[in-house]
C-alpha positions in Angstrom: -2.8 -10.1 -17.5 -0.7 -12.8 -18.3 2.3 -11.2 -16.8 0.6 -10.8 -13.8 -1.0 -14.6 -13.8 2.7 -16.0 -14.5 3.6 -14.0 -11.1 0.9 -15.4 -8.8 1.4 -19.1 -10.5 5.3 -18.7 -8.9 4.0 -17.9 -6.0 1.4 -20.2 -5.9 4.4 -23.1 -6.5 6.4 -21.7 -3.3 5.7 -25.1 -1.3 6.6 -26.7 -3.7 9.8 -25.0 -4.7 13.5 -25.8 -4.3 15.5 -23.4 -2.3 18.8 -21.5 -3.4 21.2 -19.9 -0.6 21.6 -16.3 -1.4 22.6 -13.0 0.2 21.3 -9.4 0.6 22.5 -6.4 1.8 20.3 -5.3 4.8 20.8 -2.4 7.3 22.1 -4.2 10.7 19.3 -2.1 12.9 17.4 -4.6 10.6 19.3 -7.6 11.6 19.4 -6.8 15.1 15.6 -6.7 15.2 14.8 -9.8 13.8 17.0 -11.3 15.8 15.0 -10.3 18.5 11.7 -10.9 16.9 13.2 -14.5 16.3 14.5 -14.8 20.5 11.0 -13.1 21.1 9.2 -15.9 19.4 7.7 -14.2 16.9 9.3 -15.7 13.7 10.8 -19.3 13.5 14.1 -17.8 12.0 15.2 -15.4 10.4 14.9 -16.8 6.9 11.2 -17.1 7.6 11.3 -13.8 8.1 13.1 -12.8 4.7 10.7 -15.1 2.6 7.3 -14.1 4.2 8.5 -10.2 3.6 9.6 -11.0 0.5 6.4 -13.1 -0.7 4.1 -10.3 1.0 6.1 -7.9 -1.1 5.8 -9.8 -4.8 1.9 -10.2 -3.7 1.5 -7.3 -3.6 3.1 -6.3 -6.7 0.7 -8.7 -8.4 -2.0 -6.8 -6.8 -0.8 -3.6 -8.3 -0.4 -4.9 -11.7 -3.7 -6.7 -11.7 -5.5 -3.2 -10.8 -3.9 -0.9 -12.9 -4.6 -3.7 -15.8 -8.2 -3.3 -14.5 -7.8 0.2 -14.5 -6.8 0.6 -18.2 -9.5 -1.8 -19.3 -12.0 0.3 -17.4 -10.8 3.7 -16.9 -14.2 4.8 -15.3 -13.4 2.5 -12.7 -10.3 4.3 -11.1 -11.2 6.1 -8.0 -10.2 9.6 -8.1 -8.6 11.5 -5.8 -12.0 12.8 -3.7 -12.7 9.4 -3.3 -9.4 8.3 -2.2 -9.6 11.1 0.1 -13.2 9.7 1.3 -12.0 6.8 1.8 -9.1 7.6 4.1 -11.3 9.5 6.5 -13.7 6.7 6.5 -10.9 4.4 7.3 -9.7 6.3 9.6 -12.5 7.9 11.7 -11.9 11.1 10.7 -14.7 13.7 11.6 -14.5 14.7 7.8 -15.6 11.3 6.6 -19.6 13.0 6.4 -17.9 15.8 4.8 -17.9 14.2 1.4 -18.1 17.3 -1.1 -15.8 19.1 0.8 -13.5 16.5 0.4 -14.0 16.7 -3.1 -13.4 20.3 -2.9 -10.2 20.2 -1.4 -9.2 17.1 -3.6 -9.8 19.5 -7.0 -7.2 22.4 -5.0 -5.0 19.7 -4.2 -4.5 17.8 -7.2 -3.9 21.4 -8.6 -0.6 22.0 -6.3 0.4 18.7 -5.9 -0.7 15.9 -9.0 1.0 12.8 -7.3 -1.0 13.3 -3.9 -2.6 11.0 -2.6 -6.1 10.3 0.2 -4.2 11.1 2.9 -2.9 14.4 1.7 -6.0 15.7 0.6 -7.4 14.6 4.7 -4.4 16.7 5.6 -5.1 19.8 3.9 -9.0 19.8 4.3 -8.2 19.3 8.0 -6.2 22.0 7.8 -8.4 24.0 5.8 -11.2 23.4 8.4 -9.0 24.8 11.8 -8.3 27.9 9.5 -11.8 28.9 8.9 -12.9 27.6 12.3 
């Protein structure tokens, strides 16, 4: 956790921060469309647009290592694939959101064909499971 904390402490010091010049390599469909957020009035520049996607992106890094240090710590925590899956179709609406142990189901047959899926696969193949036998 202290890698993690060291991370968020960085961030946290942003205001605060000097700033270096540097350059990236970026597609120019990129660079043409922040240009027109910026003319659009949607960004102050386009280095405000650069840090705040690259803050969001670091944050959310932390995030991920601050879970999955939770995770190892408490393995019973970890949601499982079924209740990814649940929770995608609750998100989202989806008519199988009351189908829970179906989900489940589906999440078992999944995770047997394809063991890096993830919520929205299993939603996919249950729904598709379900017009198939309908």
């Amino acid at each position: 956790m202290a890698r993690v904390d060291e991370l968020l402490a960085i961030l946290d010091g942003l205001d605060d921060s000097e700033s270096t010049v540097t350059s990236f390599r970026q597609p120019a469909a990129l660079r043409d469309a922040v240009r027109l957020a910026v003319e659009l009035g949607l960004a102050g520049s386009p280095n405000e647009v650069a840090v705040e996607a690259v803050r969001d992106r670091v944050e959310a890094f932390a995030h991920f290592l601050a879970l999955e240090e939770h995770f190892t710590a408490h393995p019973h925590t970890r949601p499982t694939l079924g209740d990814l899956a649940i929770a995608a179709a609750e998100l989202d609406g989806h008519p199988l959101a009351d189908h829970q142990e179906f989900l489940r189901h589906c999440a078992d047959e999944v995770a047997g064909i394809r063991p890096d899926a993830n919520g929205e696969d299993v939603l996919l193949y249950a729904a598709g499971r379900r017009v198939a036998t309908a």
